[in-house]
C-alpha positions in Angstrom: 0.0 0.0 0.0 1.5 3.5 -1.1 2.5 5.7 2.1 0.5 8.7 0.4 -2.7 8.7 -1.5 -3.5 11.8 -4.1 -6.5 14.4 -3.4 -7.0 17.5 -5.1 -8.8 20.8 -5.5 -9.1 24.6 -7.2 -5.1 25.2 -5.7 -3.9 21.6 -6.9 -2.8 18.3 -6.1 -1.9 17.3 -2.3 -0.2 14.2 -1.1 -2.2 13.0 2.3 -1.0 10.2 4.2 -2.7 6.9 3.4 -3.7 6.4 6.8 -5.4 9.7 7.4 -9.1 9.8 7.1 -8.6 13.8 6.5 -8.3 15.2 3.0 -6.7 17.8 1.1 -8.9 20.8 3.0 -7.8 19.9 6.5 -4.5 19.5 4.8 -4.5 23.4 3.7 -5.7 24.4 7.0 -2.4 22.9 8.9 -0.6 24.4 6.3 -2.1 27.4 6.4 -3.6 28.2 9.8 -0.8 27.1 12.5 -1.9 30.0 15.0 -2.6 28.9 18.3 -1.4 25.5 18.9 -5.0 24.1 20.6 -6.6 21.3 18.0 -10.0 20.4 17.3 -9.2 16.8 18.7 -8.5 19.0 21.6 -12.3 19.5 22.5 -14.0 16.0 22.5 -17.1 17.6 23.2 -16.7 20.2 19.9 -16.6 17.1 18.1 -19.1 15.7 19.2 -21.5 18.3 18.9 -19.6 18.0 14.9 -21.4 14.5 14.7 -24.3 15.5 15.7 -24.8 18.2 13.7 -23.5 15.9 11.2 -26.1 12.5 11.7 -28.7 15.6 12.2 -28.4 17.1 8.1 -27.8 13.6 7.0 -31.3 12.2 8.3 -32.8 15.2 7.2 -31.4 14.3 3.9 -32.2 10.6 3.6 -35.7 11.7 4.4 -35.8 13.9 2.0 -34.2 11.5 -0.8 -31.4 13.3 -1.2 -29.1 10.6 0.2 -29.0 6.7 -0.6 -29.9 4.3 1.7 -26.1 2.6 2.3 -24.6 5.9 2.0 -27.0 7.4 4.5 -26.4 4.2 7.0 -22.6 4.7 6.9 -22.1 8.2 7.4 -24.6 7.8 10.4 -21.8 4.7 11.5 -19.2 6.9 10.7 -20.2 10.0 13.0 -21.0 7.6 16.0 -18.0 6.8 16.1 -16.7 10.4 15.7 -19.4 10.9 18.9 -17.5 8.1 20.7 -14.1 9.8 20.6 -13.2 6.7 18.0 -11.7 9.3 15.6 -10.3 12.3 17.5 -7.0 11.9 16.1 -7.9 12.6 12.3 -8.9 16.2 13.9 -5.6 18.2 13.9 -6.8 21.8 12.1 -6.0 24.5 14.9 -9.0 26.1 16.8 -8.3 29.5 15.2 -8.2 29.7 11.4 -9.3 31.7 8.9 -12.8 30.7 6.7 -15.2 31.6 9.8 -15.1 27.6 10.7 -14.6 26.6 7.5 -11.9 24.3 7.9 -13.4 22.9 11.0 -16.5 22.1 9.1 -14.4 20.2 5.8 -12.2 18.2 8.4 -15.5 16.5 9.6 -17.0 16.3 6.5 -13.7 14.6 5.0 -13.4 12.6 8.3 -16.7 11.3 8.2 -16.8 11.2 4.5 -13.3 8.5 4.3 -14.6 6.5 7.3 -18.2 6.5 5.4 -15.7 4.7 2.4 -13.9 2.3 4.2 -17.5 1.1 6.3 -18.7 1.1 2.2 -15.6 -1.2 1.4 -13.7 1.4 -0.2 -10.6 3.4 -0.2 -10.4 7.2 1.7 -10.6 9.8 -1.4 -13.1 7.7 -3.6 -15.1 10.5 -3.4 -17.0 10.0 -6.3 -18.6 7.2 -4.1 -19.4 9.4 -1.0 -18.4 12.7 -1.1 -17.5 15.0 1.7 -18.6 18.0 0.0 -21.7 16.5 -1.4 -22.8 13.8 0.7 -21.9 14.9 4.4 -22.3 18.6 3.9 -25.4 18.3 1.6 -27.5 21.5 2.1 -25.3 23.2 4.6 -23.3 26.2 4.9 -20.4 26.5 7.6 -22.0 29.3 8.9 -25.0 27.0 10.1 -23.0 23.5 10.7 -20.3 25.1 12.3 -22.0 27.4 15.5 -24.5 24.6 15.8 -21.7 22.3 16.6 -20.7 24.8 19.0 -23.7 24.8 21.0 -24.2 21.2 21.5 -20.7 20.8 22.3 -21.1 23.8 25.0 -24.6 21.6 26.3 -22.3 19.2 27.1 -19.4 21.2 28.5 -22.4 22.6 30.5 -23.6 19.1 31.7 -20.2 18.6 32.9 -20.1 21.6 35.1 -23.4 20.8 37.0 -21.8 17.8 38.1 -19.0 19.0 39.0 -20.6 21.6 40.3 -22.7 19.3 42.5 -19.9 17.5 44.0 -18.3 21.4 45.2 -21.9 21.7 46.8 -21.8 18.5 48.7 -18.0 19.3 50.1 -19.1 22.5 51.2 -21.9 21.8 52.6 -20.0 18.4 55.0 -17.5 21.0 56.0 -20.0 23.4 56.6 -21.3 20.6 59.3 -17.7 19.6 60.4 -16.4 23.5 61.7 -20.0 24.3 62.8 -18.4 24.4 66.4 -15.5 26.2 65.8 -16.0 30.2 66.2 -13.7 32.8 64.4 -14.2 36.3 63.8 -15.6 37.7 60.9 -14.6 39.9 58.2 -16.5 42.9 57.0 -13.8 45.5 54.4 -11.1 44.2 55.6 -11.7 44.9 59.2 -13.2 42.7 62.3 -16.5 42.5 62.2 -19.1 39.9 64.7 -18.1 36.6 65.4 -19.2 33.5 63.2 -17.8 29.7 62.4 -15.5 28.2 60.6 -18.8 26.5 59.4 -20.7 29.5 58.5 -18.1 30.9 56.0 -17.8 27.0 53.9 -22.0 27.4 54.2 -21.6 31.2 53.0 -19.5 29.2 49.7 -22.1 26.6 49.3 -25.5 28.8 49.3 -23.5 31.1 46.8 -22.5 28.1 44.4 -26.4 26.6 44.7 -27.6 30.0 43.6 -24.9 29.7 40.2 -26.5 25.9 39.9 -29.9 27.3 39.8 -29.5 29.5 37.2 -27.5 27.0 35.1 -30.1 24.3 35.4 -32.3 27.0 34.5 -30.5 27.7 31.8 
């Protein structure tokens, strides 16, 4: 098996390495876009929010008869697994690039596109089989796909926090039970103010923190 595999587009030919299920679009971003250092496979949760958005536009598609049957069922296979962390590291654009998300948008569609092939039996860059441009991002514009993604991935991100969030609660709130005996004095600017426990300042922590959960479950 040749070490590179040929992909082109309006600039030229690429060479992209056979084992990469990115194509010559994610290949101009590295090239092009080094800026910051943070990559997409970075953020598991931006890329999930990706697939989502992703198995999203391709059932509306399939629905709509715009996309075959097999095709359809492989790039749904292909984004779980993107969901699943499977593929994270065939996501190396940089987080800030120029394009307004554009590169962001083609590495998934290339990514989910190649992984679509090889579930079909093929090789990554038959796109004339299933094509990243025209399959995966079939009636899309980065400017939709992309801040969509960035939503659901922040859901999650925000899911996270409640836990976590949770968890600080609970502490608080033992500690606040553990130094309830144990008196100090308090602060008011800087300067003495009455006396209160050790317990009353972790509870002070705790109501504050439940008051932030609230409005984040609210959210």
């Amino acid at each position: 098996m040749s070490e590179f595999r040929i992909e082109s587009d309006l600039l030229g030919e690429k060479e992209i390495p056979s084992s990469a299920l990115y194509g010559v679009q994610t290949l101009r971003c590295l090239e092009n876009f080094n800026i910051s250092h943070f990559h997409l496979n970075e953020y598991p949760n931006y890329l999930k929010g990706l697939a989502i958005t992703k198995m999203g536009a391709a059932m509306a598609n399939h629905g709509l008869g715009l996309l075959a049957d097999d095709i359809f069922e492989a790039v749904m296979k292909a984004c779980k697994e993107v969901e699943e962390g499977k593929l994270d590291e065939h996501f190396p654009v940089d987080m800030i690039q120029g394009g307004a998300g554009t590169s962001t948008n083609m590495n998934a569609n290339e990514v989910i596109a190649n992984r679509a092939l090889q579930i079909l039996g093929h090789e990554p860059g038959e796109y004339k089989v299933v094509s990243p441009n025209d399959d995966v991002n079939r009636s899309q514009s980065t400017n939709d796909a992309y801040p969509t993604a960035a939503h659901i991935g922040l859901y999650y991100t925000h899911l996270e926090l409640i836990e976590h969030l949770v968890l600080l609660i609970e502490s608080l709130r033992l500690k606040e039970n553990e130094f309830k005996e144990i008196l100090k004095m308090g602060r008011t600017q800087l300067e003495d103010a009455v006396p209160m426990t050790l317990g009353q300042t972790f509870g002070g922590f705790a109501s504050i923190l439940e008051d932030e959960l609230y409005h984040l479950n609210e959210a």
